[in-house]
Legacy VTK file of the C-alpha trace (Angstrom):
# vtk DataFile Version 3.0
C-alpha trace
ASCII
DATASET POLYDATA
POINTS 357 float
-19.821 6.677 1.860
-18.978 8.695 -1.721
-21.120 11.634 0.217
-18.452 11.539 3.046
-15.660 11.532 1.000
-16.901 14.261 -1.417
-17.392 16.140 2.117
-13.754 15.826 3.091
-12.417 16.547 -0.177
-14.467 19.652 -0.917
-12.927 20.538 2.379
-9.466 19.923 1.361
-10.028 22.028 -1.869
-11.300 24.763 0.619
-8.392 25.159 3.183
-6.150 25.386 0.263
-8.322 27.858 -1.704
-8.920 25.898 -4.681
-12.208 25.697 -6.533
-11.943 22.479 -7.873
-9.718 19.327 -8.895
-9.422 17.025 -11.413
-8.602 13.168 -9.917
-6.969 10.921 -12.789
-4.819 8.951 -10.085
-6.967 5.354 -10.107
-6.646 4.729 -6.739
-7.914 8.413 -5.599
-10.618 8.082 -8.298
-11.879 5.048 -6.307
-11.533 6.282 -3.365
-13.806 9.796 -3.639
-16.368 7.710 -6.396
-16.412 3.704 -5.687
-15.441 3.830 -9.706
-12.473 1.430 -11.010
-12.756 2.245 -14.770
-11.011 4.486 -16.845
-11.461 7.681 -16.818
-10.935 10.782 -14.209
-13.348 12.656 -12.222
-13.792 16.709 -11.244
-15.109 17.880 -7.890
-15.509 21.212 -7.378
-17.849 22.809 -4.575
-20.979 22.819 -6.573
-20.302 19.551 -8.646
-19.433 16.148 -8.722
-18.862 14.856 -12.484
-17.197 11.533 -13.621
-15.926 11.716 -17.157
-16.032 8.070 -19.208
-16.775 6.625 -22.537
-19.006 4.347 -23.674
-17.233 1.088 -22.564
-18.030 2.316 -18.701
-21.096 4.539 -18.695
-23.555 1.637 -17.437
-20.828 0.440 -14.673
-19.954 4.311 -13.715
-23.885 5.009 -12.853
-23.924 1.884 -10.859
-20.972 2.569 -8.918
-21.137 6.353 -8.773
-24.600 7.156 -7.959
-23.388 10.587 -6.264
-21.802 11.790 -9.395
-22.693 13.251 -12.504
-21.537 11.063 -15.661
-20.504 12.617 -18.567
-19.775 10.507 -21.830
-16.428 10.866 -23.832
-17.043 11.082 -27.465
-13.764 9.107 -29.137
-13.232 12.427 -31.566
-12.883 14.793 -28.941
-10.315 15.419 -26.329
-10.886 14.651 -22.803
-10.130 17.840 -21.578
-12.012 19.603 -23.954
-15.383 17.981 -22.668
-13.966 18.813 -19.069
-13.422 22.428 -20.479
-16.928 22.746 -21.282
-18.887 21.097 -18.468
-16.895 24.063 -15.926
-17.325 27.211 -17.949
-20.194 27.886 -16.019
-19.290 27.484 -13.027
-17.172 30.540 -13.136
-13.855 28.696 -11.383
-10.291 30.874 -10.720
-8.614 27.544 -10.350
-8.650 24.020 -11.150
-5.600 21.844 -9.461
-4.803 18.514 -10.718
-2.315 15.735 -9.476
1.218 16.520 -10.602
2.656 13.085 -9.043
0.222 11.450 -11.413
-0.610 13.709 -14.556
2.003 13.727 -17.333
3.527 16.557 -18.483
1.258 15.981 -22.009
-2.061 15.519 -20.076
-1.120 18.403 -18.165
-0.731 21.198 -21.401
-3.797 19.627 -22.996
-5.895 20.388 -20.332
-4.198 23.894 -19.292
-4.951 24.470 -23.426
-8.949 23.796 -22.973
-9.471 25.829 -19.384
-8.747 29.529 -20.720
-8.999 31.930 -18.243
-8.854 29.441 -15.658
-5.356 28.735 -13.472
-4.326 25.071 -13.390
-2.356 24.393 -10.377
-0.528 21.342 -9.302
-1.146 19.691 -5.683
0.711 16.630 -4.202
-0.583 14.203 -2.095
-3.964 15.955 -1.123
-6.481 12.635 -1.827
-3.533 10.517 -0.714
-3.960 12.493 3.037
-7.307 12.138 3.225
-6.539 8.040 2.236
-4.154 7.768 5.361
-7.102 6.710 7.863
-9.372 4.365 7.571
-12.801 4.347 8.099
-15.137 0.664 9.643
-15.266 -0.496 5.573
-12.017 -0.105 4.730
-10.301 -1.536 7.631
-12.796 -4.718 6.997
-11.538 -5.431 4.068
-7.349 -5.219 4.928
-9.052 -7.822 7.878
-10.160 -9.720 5.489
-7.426 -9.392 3.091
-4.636 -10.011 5.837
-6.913 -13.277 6.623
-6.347 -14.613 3.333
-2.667 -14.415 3.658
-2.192 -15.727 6.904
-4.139 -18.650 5.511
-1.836 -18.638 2.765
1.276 -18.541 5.045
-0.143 -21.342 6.721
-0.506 -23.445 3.520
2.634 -23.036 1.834
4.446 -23.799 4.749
3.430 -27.814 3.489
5.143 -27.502 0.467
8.930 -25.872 1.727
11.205 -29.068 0.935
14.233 -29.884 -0.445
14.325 -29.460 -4.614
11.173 -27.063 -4.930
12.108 -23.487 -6.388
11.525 -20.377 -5.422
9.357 -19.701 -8.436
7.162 -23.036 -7.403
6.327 -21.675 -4.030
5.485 -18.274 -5.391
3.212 -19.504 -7.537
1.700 -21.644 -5.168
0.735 -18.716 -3.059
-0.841 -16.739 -6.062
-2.806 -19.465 -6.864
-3.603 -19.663 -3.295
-4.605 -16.402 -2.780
-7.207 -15.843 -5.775
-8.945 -19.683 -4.929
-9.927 -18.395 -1.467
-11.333 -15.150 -2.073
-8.663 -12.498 -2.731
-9.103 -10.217 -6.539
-5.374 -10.906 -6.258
-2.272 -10.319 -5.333
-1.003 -6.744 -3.510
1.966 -7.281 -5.045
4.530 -9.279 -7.181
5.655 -12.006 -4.375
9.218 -12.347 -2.975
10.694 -15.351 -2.278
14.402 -15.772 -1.452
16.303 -18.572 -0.316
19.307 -19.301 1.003
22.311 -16.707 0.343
19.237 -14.923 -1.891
17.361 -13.974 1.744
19.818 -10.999 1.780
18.009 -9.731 -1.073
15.071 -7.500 0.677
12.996 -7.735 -2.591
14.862 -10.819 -3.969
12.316 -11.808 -6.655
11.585 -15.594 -6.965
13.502 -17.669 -9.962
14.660 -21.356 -10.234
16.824 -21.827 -7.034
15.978 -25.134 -5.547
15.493 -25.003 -1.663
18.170 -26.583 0.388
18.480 -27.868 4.084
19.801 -25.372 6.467
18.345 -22.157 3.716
17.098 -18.863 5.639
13.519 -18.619 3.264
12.223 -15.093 3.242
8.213 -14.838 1.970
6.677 -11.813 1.553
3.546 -11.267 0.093
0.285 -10.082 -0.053
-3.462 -10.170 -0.941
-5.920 -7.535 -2.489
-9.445 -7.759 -0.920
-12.408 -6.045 -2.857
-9.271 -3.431 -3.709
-7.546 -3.295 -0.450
-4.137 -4.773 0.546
-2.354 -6.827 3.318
1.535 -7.446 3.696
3.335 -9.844 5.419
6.839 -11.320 5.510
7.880 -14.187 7.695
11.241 -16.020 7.943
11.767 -19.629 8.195
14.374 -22.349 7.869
14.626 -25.643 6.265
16.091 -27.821 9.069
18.062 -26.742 11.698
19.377 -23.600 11.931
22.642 -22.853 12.979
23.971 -20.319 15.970
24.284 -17.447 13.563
20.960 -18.022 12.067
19.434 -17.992 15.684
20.982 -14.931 16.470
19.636 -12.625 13.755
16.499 -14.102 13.355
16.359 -13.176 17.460
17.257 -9.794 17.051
14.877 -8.825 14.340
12.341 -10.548 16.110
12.980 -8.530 19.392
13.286 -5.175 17.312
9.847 -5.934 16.033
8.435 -6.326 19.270
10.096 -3.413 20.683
8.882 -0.773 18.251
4.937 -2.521 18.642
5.322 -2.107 21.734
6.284 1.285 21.115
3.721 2.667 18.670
0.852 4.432 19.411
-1.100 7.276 18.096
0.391 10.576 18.756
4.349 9.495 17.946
6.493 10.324 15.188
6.780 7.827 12.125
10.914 8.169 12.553
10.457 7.517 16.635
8.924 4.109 16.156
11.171 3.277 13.581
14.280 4.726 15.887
13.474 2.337 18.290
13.701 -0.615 15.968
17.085 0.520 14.645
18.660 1.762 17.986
18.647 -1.848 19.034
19.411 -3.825 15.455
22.474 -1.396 15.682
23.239 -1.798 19.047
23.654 -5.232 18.260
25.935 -4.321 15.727
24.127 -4.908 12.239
22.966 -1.230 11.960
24.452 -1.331 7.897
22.868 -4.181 7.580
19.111 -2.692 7.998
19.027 -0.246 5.045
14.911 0.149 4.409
12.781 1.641 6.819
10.777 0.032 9.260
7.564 0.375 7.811
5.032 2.231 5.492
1.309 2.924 5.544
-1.063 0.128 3.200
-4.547 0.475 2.097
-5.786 0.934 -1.649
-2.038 0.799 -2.442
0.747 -1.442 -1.180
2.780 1.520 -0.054
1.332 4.933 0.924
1.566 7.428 3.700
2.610 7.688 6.307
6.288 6.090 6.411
7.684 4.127 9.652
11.266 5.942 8.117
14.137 8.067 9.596
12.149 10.530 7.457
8.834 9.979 9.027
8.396 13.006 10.130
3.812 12.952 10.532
2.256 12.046 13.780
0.740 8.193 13.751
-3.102 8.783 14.293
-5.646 6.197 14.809
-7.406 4.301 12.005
-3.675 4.268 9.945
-3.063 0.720 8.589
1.211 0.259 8.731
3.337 -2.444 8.447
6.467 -3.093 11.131
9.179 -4.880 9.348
12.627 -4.930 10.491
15.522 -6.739 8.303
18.941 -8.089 9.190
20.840 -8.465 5.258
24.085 -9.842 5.349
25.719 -10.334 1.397
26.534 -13.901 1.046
24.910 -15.072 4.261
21.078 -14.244 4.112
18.831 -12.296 6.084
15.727 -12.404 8.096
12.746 -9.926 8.003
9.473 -10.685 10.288
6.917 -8.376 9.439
3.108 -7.655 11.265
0.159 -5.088 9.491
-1.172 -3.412 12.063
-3.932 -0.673 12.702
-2.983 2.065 14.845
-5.099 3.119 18.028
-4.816 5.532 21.160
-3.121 3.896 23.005
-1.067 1.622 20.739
-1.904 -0.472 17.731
-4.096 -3.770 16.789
-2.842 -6.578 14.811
-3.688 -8.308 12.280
-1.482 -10.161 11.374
-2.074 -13.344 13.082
0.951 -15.893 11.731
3.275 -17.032 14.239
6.973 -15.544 14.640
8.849 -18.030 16.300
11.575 -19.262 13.795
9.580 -22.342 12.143
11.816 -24.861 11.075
10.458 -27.173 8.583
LINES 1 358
357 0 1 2 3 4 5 6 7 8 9 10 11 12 13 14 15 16 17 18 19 20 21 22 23 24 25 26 27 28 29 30 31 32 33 34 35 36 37 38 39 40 41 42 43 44 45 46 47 48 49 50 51 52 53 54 55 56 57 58 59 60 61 62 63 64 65 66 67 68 69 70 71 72 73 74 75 76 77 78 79 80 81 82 83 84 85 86 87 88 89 90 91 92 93 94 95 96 97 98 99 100 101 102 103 104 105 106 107 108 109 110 111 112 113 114 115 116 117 118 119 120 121 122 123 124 125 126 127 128 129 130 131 132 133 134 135 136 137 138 139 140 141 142 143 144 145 146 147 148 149 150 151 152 153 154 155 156 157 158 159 160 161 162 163 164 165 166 167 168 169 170 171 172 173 174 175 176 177 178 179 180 181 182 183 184 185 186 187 188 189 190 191 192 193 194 195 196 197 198 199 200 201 202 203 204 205 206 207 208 209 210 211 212 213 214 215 216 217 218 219 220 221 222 223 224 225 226 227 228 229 230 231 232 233 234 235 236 237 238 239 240 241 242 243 244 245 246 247 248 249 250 251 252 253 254 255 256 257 258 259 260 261 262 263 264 265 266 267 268 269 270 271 272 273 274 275 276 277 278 279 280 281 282 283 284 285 286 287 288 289 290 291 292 293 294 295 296 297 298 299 300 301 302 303 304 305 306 307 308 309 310 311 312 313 314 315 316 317 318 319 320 321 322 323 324 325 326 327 328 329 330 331 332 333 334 335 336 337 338 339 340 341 342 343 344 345 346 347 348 349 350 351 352 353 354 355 356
């Protein structure tokens, strides 16, 4: 798998003319190497090296069997054992990750590599990242699995008088007891007049009867992620509760129906929005409709009025559309699905018909 990678990257470096990179982002380091310590690696076309101290030399040859592991010495700058490993290779160019690198990083290691240009890319790994391959889309199955089961379970403990804060935790602990390294992200919970919050973190709120409860969260499976947000109520909901929680969940279904491979982030998300505003809450949708997951929680490509890239199959993305009113509450239903030819495969498996508890 590190072989195939190493492939497409060294073809990446290619088309763009450069001899080489250096990876220090930790998510594209484990992507090219299978490594998840600390350090950074350089690929160029005739070598693969992984640069680490002593802490992570035994775990880097384990992991990284295709790459060449060079030890950091504690005395001696990074970049300066980087500098000498390539002066033979004879390289015009080395480009490095200016989303990631700092600015310091980034005049050490132009300091070490005389002679040779350093030039900043963006987003070149992170491409490559944007479809999945058979192992990586097992794992988001298996890490969506764990959070449906975790929907499923907390739904037994929304009542009257437990907090936000209790039902977040009891999903984390969920999540980590049945399998999961943890969680994709920090979870949201929001109750009642809260649920207008679209990230509304969790605190000390009590649940009450007739509270919109917005839950979104996630797990991380053997480093991949899953995302889901569902809606419910606590007792019966009232007419204006029906009707936005209907039009999101119709606005969902429209743009699933909609997506496919071969359309236009911003079309599917166009779709979604044409009908929230033609119901007349189009300022009260403000976030896109959805965003690529994988080794991150949010990565290319974007379900956004500036989703410009063409969906293509093997892309993991989430569909979420939102209704927020201030002083109200909001609803937000939201599905992780995989794109394919002829439209898309979910895995989210939770139901979306308002619950009410």
């Amino acid at each position: 798998m590190n072989l195939e990678r190493i492939s497409s990257l060294r073809r990446k470096l290619s088309e763009k003319d450069l001899d080489g990179i250096l990876v220090s982002r930790p998510e594209n380091q484990y992507y090219v190497s299978g490594f998840d310590g600390e350090g950074f690696l350089v690929v160029t076309s005739e070598r693969a090296l992984l640069f680490t101290d002593f802490r992570y030399i035994e775990q880097a040859k384990k992991e990284s069997p295709d790459f060449e592991v060079v030890e950091l010495e504690a005395a001696v700058s990074p970049f300066k054992k980087c500098a000498d490993e390539l002066k033979s290779l004879g390289l015009r160019n080395l480009a490095f990750e200016g989303h990631y690198l700092t600015v310091k990083s980034y005049e050490e290691l132009k300091s070490f590599l005389d002679g040779i240009e350093v030039i900043k890319t963006d987003g070149l790994i992170e491409e490559l990242r944007t479809r999945k391959d058979e192992v990586e889309l097992e794992m988001i199955r298996k890490s969506q699995e764990i959070t449906d089961k975790a929907f499923e379970h907390i739904l037994n403990y929304i009542r009257p008088g437990v907090t936000e804060s209790d039902l977040a935790l009891e999903i984390e602990y969920f999540i980590k007891k049945n399998g999961a390294d943890g969680l994709a992200f920090h979870t949201i919970v929001a109750s009642g007049p809260r649920s207008s919050l679209p990230h509304g973190r969790p605190t000390s709120r009590k649940i009450q009867p007739g509270d919109f409860i917005t839950l979104d969260f996630g797990a991380k499976f053997n480093h991949y992620c899953s995302d889901m947000t569902r809606t419910v109520v606590l007792g019966k909901p009232n007419k204006d509760q029906l009707e936005i929680y209907r039009i999101v969940l119709e606005a969902q279904k429209r743009a699933l129906e909609y997506i496919k491979s071969g359309v236009l982030g911003k079309d599917v998300d166009k779709v979604a929005r044409d009908f929230i505003e033609e119901k007349g809450f189009g300022r009260n949708f403000g976030h896109g409709l959805g965003h690529g997951v994988g080794l991150e929680i949010h990565e290319a490509p974007r379900l956004s009025q500036k989703g410009e890239n063409p969906l293509l199959p093997g892309m993991v993305v989430t569909v979420e559309p939102g209704i927020y009113i201030e002083n109200f509450g909001g609803v937000r239903i939201e599905d992780l699905v995989i794109i394919v030819e002829d439209g898309c495969t979910n895995l989210t498996k939770s139901p979306k018909d308002l619950i009410c508890l």
